[in-house]
C-alpha positions in Angstrom: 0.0 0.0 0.0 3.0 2.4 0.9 4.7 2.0 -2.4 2.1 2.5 -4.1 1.0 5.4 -2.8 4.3 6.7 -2.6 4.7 6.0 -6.4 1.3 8.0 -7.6 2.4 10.6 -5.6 6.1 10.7 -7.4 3.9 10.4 -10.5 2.8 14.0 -9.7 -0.6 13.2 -11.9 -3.4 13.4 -8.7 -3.1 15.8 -6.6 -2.7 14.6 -2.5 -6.3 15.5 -1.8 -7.0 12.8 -5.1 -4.8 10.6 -3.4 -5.8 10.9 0.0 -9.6 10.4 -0.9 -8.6 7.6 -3.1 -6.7 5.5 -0.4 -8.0 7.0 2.6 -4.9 8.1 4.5 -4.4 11.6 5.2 -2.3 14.2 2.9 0.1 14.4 5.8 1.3 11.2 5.8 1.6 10.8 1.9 3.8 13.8 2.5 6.0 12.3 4.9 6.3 9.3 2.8 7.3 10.7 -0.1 9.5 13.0 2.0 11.5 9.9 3.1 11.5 7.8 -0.3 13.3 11.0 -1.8 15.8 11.1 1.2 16.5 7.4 1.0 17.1 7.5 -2.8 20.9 8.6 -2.8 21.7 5.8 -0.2 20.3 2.8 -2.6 23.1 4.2 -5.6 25.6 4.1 -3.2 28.5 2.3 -3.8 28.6 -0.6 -1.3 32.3 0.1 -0.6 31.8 3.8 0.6 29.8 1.7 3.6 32.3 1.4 6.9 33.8 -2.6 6.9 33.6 -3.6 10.4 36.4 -6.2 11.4 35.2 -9.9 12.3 36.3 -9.1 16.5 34.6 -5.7 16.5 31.0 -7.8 14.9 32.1 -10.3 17.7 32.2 -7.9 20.4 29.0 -6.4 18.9 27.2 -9.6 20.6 24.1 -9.6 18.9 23.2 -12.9 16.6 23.0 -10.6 13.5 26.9 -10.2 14.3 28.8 -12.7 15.5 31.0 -14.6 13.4 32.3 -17.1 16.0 31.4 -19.8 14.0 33.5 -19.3 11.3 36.9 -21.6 12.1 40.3 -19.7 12.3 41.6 -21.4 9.5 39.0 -20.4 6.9 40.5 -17.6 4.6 39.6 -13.9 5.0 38.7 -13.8 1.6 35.5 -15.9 2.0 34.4 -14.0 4.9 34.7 -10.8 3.0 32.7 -12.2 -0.3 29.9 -13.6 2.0 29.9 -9.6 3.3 29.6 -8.2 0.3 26.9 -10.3 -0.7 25.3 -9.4 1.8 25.6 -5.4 1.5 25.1 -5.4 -2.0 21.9 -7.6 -1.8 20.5 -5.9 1.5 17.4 -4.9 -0.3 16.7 -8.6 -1.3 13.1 -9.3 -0.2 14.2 -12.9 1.4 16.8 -13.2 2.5 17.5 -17.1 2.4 17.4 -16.6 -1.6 20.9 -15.0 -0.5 22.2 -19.0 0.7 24.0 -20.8 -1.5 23.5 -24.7 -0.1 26.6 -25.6 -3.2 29.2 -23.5 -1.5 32.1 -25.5 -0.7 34.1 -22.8 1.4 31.4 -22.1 4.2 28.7 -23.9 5.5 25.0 -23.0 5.7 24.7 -22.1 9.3 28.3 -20.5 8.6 26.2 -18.4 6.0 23.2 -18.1 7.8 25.1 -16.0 10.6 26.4 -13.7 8.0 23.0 -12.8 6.8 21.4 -11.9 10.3 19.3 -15.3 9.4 18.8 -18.8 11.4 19.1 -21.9 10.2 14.7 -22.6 11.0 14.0 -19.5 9.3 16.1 -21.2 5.8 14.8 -24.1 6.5 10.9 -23.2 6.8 8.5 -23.6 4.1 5.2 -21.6 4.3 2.5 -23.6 4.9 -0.4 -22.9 3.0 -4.4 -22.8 3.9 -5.8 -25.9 4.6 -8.8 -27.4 2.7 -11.5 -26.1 5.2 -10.7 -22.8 5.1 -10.1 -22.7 0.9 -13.7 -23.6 0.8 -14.4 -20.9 3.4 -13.0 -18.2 1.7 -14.5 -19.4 -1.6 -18.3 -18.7 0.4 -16.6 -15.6 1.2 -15.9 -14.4 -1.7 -19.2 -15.8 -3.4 -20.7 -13.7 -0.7 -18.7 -10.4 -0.7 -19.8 -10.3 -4.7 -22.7 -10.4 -4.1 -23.0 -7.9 -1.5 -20.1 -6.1 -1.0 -21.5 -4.2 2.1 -20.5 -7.2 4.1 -17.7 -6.4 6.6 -16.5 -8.8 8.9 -19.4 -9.2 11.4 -22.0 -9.2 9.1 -20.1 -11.7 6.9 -19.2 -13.7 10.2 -23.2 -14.2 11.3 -23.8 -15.3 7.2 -21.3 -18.1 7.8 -21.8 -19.7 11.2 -24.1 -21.4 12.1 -24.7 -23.9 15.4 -23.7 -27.0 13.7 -20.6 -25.3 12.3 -19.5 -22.5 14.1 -16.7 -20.1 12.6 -14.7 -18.4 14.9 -15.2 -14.5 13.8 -11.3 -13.7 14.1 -10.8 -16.4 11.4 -13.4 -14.2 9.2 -11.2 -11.3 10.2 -7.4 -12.6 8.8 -8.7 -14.4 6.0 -10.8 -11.2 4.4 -7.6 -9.6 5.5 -5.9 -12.0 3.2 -8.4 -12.1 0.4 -8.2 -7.8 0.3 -11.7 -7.7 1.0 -13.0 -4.7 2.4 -16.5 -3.6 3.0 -17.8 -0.5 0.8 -19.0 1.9 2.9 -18.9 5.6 3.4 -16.3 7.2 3.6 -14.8 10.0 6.1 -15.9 13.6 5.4 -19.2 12.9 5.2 -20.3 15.9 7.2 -19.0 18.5 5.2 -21.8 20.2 4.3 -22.6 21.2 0.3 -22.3 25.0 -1.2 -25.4 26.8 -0.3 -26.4 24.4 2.8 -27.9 26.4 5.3 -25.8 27.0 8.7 -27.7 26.8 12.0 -26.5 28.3 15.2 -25.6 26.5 18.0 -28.5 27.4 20.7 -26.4 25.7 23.8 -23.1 27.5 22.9 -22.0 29.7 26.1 -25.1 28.3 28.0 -24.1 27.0 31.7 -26.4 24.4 32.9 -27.8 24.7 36.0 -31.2 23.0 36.6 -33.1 20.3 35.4 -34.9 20.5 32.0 -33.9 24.0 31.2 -32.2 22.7 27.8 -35.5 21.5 27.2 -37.0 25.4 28.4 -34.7 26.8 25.8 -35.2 24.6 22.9 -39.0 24.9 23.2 -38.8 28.9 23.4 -36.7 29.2 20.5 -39.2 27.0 18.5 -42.2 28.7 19.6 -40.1 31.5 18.4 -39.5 30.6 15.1 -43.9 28.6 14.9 -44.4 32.6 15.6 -42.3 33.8 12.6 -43.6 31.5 10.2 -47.2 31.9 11.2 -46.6 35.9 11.2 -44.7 36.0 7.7 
């Protein structure tokens, strides 16, 4: 969502008041995003050589998993160490990471390249687990549902599937519309801003201390009589 925003606004074709009614986040923040993509652009054309080396005892003194090297064996070559670095820097905007391991390398292990990429062994290891069968069929009512009235949000959608022989817990409703993109259509925010010509009535109670029971009431009623009396008058 971000990026995208980020990129219409660099686009420079809708205005942020277009934008911010379009994705419903306020003009502020679409300025302080695009703010910060502009700042950060120098930095990704950066040569990954101007970027301060740190020496394998200062990353071992550092402590942190994402830094320590201990693993490595003192007879491995500096070389290797410095290649696996590099990769690293040069491919730090890599989405995942574990794309980054190379299992064939016969200099350094995989946990030995794993601790160079701030990465554990599980997380290389792990494969996403997709949805089960139950809940494919689930979302497929869902979305059967949400075309046909896309009102639906996630209670409404939540009391069309459960049911007492097969109850659906509502914040499974929640993730999975969550995951499907499904979002109720609704009014939006702003709705109160009243159209050109709308008439403009005062606020009776503004200034007004209350004091007793019912005198709202006493001043409401007077300044209707008031206005009865006018209309009957003009």
């Amino acid at each position: 969502m971000r990026t995208k925003v980020v990129l219409e606004a660099l686009k420079g074709v809708k205005t942020l008041a277009q934008l911010s009614s379009e994705f419903g986040i306020h003009a502020q923040q679409i300025t302080d995003w695009k703010r910060q993509t502009l700042e950060g652009i120098p930095s990704i054309f950066e040569s990954g050589s101007t970027k301060p080396t740190l020496t394998v005892e200062q990353r071992e003194q550092r402590g942190g998993p994402c830094h320590r090297i201990a693993s490595f064996s003192a007879d491995r070559p500096t070389e290797g160490r410095e290649r696996l670095a590099e990769k690293k820097i040069t491919d730090e905007l890599t989405i995942d990471p574990r794309k980054l391991v190379d299992p064939t390398d016969q200099q350094f292990s995989i946990n030995q390249q794993c601790g160079v990429l701030c990465l554990s062994r599980s997380s290389y290891y792990y494969q996403p687990v997709g949805e089960s069968a139950q809940n494919l069929a689930l979302m497929e009512r869902m979305d059967r549902l949400f075309t046909a009235r896309p009102e639906m949000g996630v209670r409404r959608m939540h009391q069309e599937l459960t049911t007492s022989n097969a109850p659906v817990n509502i914040k499974k409703i929640r993730r999975l519309m969550r995951l499907m993109g499904l979002e109720a259509v609704g009014p939006k925010p702003r709705l109160s801003k009243p159209q050109p010509g709308h008439t403009i009535y005062p606020y009776l109670l503004k200034g007004v201390a209350i004091e007793r029971p019912n005198q709202v009431w006493n001043i409401f009623t007077l300044e209707l009589m008031k206005t009865v009396w006018a209309c009957i008058r003009g």
